[in-house]
Short mmCIF file of the C-alpha atoms (twelve columns), coordinates in Angstrom:
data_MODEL
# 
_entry.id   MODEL 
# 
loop_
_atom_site.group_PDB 
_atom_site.id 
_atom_site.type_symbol 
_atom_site.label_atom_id 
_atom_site.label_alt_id 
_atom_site.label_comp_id 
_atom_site.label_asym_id 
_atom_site.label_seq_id 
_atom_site.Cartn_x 
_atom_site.Cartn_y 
_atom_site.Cartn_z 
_atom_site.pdbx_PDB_model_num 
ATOM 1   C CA . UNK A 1   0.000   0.000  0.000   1 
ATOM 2   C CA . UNK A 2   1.369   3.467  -1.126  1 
ATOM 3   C CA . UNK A 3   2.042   5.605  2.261   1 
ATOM 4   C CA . UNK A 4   1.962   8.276  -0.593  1 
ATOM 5   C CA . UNK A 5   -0.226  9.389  -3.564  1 
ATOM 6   C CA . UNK A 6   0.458   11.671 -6.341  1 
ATOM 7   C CA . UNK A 7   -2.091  12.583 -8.183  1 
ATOM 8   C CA . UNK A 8   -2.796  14.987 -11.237 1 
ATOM 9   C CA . UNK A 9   -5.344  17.711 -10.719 1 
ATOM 10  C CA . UNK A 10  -7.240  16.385 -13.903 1 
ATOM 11  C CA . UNK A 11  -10.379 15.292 -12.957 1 
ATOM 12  C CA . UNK A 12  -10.429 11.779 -14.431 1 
ATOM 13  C CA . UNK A 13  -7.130  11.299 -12.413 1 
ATOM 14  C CA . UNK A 14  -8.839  12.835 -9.058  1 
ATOM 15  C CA . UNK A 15  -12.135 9.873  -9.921  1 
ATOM 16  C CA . UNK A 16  -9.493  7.245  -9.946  1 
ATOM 17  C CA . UNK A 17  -7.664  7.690  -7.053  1 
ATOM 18  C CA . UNK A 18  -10.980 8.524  -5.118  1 
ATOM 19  C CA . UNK A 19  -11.834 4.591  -6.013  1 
ATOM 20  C CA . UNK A 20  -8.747  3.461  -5.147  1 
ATOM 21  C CA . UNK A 21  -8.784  5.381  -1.728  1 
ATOM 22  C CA . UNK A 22  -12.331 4.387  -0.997  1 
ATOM 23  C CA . UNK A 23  -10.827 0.301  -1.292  1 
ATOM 24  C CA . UNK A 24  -8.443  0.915  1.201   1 
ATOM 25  C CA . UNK A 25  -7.920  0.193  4.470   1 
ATOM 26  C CA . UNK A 26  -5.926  3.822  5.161   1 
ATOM 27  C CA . UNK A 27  -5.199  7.054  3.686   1 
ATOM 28  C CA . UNK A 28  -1.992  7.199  2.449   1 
ATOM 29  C CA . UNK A 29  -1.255  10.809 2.798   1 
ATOM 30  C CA . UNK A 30  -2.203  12.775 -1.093  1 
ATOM 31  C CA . UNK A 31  -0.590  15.371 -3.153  1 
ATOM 32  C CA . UNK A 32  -2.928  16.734 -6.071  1 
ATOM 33  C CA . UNK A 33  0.099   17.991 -8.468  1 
ATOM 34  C CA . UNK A 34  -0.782  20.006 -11.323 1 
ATOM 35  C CA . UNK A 35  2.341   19.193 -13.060 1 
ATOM 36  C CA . UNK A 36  1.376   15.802 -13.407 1 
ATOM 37  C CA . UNK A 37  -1.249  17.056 -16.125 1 
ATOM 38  C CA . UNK A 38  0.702   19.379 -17.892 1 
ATOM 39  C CA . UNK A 39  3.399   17.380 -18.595 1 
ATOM 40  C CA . UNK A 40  1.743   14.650 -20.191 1 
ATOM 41  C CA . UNK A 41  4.601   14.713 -23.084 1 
ATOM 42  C CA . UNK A 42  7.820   13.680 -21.057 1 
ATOM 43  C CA . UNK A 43  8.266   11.531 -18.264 1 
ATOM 44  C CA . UNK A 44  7.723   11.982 -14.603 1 
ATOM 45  C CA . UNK A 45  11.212  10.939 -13.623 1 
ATOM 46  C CA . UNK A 46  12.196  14.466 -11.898 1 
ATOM 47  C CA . UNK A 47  8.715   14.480 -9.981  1 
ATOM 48  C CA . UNK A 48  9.234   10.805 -8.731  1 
ATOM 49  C CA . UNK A 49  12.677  11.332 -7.330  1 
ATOM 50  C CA . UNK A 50  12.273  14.838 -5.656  1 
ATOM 51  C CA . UNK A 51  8.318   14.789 -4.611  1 
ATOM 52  C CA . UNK A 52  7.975   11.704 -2.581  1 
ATOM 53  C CA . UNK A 53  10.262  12.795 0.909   1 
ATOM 54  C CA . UNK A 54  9.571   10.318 3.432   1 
ATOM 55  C CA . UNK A 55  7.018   8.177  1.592   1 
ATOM 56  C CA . UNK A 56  8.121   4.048  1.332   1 
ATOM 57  C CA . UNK A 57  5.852   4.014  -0.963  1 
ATOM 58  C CA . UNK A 58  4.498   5.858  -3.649  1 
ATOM 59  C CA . UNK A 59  1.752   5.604  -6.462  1 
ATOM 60  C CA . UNK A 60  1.013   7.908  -9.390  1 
ATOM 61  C CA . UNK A 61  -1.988  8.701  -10.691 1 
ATOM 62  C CA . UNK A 62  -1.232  10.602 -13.875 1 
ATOM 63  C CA . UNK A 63  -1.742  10.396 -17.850 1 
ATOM 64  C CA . UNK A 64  -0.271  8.891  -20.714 1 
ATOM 65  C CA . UNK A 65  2.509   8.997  -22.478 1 
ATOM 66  C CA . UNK A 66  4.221   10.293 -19.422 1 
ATOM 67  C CA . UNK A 67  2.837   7.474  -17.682 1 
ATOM 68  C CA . UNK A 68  4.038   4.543  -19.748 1 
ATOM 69  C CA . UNK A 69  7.545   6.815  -20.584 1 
ATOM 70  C CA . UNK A 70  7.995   6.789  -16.615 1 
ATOM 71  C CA . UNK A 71  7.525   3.300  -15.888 1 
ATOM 72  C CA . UNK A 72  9.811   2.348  -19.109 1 
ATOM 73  C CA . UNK A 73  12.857  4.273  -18.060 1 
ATOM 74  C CA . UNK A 74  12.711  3.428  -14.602 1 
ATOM 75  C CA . UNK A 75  12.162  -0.561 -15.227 1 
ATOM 76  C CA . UNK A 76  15.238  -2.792 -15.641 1 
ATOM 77  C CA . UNK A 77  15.785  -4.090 -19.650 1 
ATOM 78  C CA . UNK A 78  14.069  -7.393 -19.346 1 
ATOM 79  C CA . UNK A 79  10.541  -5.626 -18.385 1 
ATOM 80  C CA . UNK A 80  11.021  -3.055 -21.125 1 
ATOM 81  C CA . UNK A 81  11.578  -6.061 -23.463 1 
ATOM 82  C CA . UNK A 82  8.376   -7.358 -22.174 1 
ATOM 83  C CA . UNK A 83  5.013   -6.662 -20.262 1 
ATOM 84  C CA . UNK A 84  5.901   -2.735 -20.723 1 
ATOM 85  C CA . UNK A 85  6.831   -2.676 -24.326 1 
ATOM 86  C CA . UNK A 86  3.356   -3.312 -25.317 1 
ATOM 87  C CA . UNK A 87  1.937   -0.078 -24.003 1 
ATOM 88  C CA . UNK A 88  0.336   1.237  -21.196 1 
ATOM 89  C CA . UNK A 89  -3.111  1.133  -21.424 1 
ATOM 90  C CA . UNK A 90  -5.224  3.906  -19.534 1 
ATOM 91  C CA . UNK A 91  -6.334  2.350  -15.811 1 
ATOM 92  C CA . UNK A 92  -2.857  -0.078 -15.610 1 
ATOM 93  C CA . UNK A 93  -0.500  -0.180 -12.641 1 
ATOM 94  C CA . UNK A 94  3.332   -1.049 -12.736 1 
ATOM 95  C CA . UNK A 95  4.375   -1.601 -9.651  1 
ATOM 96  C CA . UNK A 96  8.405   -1.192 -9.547  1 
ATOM 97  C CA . UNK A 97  10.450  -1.937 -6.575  1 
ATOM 98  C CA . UNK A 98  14.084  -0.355 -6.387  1 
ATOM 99  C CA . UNK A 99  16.853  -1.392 -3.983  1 
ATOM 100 C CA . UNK A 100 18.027  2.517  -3.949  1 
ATOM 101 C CA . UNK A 101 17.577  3.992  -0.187  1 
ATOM 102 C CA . UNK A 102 16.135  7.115  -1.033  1 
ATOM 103 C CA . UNK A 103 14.124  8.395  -3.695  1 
ATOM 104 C CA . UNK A 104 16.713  10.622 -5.590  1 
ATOM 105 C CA . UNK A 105 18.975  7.743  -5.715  1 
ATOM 106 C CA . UNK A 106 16.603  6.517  -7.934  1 
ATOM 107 C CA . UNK A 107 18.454  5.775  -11.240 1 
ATOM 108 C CA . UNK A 108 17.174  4.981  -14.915 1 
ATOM 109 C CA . UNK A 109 16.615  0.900  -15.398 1 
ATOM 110 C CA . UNK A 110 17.040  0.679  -12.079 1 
ATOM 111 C CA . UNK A 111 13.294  -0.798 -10.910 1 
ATOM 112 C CA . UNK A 112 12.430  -4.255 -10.468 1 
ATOM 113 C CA . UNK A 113 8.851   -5.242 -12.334 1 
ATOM 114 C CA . UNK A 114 6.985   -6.541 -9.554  1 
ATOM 115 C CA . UNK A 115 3.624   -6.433 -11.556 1 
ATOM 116 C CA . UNK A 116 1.654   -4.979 -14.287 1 
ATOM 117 C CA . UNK A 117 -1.832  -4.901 -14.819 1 
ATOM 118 C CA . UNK A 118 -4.210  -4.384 -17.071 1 
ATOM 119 C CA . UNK A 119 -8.159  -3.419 -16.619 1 
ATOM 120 C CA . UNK A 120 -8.855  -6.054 -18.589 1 
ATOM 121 C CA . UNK A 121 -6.607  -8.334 -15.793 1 
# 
């Protein structure tokens, strides 16, 4: 369970993570980041390592391509070869798991793909 949530402002984004809260058995503490949404072009790398501060763990509720470019350069080779390569289809979750002890030690191919799924899974 995320202790953390980022979330774009955009209202579809907001919806989603307003199921996902409602399912859980806590709040993870939530950050409604504008900059999710209007950087939909480029990945959310710089947001990932620098937001987070004292989270373990965090999810990210935000829009694609940045989404899919995200979890592609942060997952090692073999997952971008796979699962990932495929696309990222609106209402997935990667979940990557890093051995790096804080988050702007976070480095490119670094994440291990712990799962991906699909609605439709």
């Amino acid at each position: 369970m995320p202790s953390l949530v980022l979330c774009s402002d955009a209202a579809r984004a907001r919806e989603t993570m307003e199921l996902l809260l409602a399912s859980w058995p806590h709040e993870p503490e939530v950050r409604i980041l504008p900059e999710l949404y209007d950087r939909i072009d480029v990945d959310y790398l710089d947001i990932v390592r620098f937001e987070p501060e004292g989270a373990t763990a965090v999810m990210l509720v935000g829009h694609n391509p940045a989404a899919h470019a995200t979890a592609l350069a942060l997952a090692r080779p073999e997952a971008r070869q796979g699962e990932l390569r495929e696309g990222f289809p609106t209402g997935a979750v990667a979940v990557l798991d890093f051995d790096a002890a804080t988050w702007p030690a976070l480095v490119p191919a670094g994440g291990r793909l712990a799962a991906f799924l699909r609605p439709e899974d």
